[in-house]
C-alpha positions as CSV (number, residue, x, y, z in Angstrom):
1,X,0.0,0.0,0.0
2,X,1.1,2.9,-1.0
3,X,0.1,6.3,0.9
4,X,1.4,9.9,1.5
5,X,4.5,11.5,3.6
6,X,1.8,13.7,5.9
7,X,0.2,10.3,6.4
8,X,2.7,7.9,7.0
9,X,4.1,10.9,9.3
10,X,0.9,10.6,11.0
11,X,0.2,6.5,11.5
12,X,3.5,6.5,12.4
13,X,3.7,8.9,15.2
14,X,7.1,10.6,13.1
15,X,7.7,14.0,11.7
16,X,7.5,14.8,7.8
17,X,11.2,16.5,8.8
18,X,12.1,12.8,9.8
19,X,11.2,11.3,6.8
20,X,12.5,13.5,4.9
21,X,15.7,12.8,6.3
22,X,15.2,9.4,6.1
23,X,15.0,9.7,2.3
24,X,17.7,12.2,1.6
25,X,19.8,9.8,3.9
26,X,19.1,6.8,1.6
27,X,17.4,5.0,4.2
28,X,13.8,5.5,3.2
29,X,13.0,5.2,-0.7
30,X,9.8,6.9,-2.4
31,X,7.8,6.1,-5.4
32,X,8.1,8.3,-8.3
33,X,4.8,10.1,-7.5
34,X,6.8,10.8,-3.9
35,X,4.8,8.6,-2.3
36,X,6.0,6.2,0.2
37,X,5.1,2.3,0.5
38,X,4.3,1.0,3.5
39,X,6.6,-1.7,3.5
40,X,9.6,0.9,3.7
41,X,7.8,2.5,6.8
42,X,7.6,-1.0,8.4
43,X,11.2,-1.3,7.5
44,X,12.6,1.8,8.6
45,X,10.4,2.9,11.3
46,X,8.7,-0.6,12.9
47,X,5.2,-1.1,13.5
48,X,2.7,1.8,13.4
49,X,1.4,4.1,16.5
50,X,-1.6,5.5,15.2
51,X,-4.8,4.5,17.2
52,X,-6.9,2.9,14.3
53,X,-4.1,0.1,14.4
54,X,-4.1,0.0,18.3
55,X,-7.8,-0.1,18.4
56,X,-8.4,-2.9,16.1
57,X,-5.7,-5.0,17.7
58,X,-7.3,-4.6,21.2
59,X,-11.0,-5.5,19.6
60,X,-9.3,-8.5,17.9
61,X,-10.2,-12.1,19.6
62,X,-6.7,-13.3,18.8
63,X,-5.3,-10.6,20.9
64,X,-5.3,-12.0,24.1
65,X,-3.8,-14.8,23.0
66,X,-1.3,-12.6,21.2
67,X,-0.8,-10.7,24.0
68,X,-0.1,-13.9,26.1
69,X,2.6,-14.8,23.9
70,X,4.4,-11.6,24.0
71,X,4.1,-12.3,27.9
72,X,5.7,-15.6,27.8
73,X,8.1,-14.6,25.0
74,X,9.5,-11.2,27.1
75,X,9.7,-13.3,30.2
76,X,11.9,-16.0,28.0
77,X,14.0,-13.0,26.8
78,X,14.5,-11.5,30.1
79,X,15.6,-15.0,31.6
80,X,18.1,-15.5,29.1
81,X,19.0,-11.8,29.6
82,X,20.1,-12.3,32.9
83,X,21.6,-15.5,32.2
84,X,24.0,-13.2,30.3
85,X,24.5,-10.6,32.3
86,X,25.0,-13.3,35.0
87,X,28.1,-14.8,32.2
88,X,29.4,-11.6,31.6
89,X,29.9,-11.0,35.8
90,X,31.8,-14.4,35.7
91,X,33.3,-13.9,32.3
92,X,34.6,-10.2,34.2
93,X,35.9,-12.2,37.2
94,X,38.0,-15.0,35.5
95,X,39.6,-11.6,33.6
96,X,40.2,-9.8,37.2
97,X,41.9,-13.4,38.8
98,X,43.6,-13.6,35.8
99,X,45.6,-9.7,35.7
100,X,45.7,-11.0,39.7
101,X,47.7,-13.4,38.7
102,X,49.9,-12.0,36.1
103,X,50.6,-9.0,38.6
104,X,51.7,-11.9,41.3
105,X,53.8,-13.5,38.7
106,X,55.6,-10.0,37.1
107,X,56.1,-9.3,41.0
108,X,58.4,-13.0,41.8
109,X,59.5,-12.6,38.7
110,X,61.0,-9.0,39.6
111,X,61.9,-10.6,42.5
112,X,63.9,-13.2,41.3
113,X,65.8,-10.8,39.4
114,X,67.0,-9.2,42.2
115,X,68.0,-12.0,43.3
116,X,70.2,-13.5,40.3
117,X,71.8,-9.5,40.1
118,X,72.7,-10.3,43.8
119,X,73.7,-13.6,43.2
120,X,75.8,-12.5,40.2
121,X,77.6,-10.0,41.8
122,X,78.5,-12.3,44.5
123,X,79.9,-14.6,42.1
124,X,81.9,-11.8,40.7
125,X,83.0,-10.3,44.0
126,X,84.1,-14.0,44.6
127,X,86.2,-14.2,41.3
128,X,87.8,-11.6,41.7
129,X,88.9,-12.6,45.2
130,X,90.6,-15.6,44.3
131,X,91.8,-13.9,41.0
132,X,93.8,-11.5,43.8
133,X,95.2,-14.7,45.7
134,X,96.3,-16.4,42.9
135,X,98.0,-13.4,41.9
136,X,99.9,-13.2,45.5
137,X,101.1,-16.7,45.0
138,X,102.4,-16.8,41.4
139,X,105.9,-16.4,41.4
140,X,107.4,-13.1,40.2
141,X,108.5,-12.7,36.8
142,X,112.1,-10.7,37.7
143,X,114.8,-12.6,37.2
144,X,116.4,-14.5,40.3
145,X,120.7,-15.2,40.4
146,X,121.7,-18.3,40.1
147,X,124.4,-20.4,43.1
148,X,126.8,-19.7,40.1
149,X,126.1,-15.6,40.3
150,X,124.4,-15.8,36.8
151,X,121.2,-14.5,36.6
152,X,118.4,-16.8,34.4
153,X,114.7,-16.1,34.0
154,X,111.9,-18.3,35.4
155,X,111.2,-19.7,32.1
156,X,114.6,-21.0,31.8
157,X,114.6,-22.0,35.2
158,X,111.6,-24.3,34.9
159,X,112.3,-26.0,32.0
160,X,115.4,-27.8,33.7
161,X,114.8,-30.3,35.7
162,X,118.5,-30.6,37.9
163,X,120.7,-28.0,38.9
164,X,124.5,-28.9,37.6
């Protein structure tokens, strides 16, 4: 059906300004005699307001049972709307333990970090101690004389074995 702007403005409970809108925006399309079908108001827009419709709906036999349905059908929806809001608080929880326990872990792991530094700078401090005592033991490098009064180097000195 196909009927006027003023009147689809009208049964729908919208502003001409609105519709025009609609149109302009691409959203709404009109006949070439700038008329509109009702199937784009449906489309756009959703059910009409206007009282004739509401009228004959309540005066209708099937409405009641109509009416029950919706009843039964809103009640389904909000169940399973809690159900998901009920997800979405445990969903939000598992996500909360879990940055708890990424925080916990980046801690020990700082921790431990520390602690290897510490642990590495012993074992340097340590190093570098017994690099210091070995280096009081080991022999000097000067040359040391000889019974004979001659004067040989360490090198020579250790690769002989006897002293003729």
């Amino acid at each position: 059906m196909i009927i006027s702007v003023t009147k689809a403005a009208k049964e729908w409970g919208v502003s001409r300004t609105t519709i025009y809108q609609k149109v302009n925006d691409g959203e709404l399309s009109r006949t070439a005699d700038k008329k509109i079908d009702t199937s784009e108001m449906l489309r756009v827009f959703g059910e009409p307001v206007s009282k004739k419709r509401t009228e004959q709906s309540l005066n209708s036999p099937d409405s009641t049972n109509l009416n029950t349905q919706t009843v039964q059908s809103c009640t389904a929806l909000e169940h399973q709307l809690e159900l998901e809001k009920l997800k979405n608080e445990h969903l939000r929880q598992q996500v909360s333990d879990q940055k708890q326990l990424i925080e916990n872990y980046q801690q020990q792991i700082g921790q431990l970090n520390k602690t290897l530094e510490k642990a590495n700078a012993s074992i340097h401090d340590f190093a570098q101690v017994r690099l210091l005592e070995f280096k009081q033991f080991e022999p000097s490098v000067e040359p040391q004389p000889e019974k004979d009064g001659t004067v040989k180097s360490i090198t020579e000195k250790k690769k002989r074995w006897w002293d003729f």
